[in-house]
N, C-alpha and C positions, 0 to 999 in steps of 0.2 A: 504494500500500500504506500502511495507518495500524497504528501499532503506537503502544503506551503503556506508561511505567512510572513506581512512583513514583520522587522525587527523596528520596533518603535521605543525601547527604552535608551534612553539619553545616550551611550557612550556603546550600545550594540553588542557587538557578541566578544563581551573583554574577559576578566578573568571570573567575574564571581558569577555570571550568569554561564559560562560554562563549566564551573562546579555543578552549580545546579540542576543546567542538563543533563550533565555528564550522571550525577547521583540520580534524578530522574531515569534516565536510561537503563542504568547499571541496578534497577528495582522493576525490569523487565527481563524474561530468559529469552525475548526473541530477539535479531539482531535491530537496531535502531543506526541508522548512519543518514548525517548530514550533508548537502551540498549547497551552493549558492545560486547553483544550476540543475536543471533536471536533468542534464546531460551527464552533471559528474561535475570534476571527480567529488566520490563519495568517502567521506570520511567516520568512522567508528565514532558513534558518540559516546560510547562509553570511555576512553581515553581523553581524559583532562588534557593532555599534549598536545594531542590530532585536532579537539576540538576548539581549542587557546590560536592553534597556527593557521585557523581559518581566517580570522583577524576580519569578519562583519561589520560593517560601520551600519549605524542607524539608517533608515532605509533598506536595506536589506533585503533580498526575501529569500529565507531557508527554507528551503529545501529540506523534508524527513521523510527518509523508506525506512518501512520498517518491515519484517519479514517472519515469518515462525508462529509457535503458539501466541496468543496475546498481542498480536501484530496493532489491531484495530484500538485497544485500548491504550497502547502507547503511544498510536500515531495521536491519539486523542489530545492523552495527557502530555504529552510534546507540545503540541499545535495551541492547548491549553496554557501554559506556560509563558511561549511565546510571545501568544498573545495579550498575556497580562504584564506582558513588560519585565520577564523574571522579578515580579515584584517592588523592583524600581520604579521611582517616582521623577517626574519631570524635577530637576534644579536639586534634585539627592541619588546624585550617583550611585551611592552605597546604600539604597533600599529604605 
């Protein structure tokens, strides 16, 4: 399953909101991997590294395949996530 949204929180896809994925992902057993393009390339979101060196800026729009048991409800809670800004707030970077 491939779902997309933009990245609308202040500072994009930086370190603390890919913890947050990354722990997101990493509380699903099917595979989860991001890209900035539907074409690719796809990166593992469960590695805090892979998903740090995609380097998103606000605007954005991610790209999430996800594949295996539990496909649909991670694409959910991804797409969920994203969309709520990993929690971050307009003029507070840090949430």
């Amino acid at each position: 399953m491939i779902a997309s949204a933009e990245l609308t929180n202040p500072a994009g896809l930086h370190a603390r909101p890919s913890v947050k994925l990354t722990g997101l992902a990493k509380s699903f057993s099917c595979a989860v991997e991001i890209a900035l393009s539907a074409d690719g390339p796809w990166v593992d979101a469960k590695s805090p590294v892979k998903v740090m060196r995609v380097k998103a800026p606000r605007g954005s729009v991610l790209h999430v395949r996800t594949t295996g048991a539990g496909a649909n409800a991670a694409s959910e809670a991804v797409m969920a996530l994203v969309r709520e800004g990993f929690g971050e707030h307009e003029g507070n970077p840090h949430g």
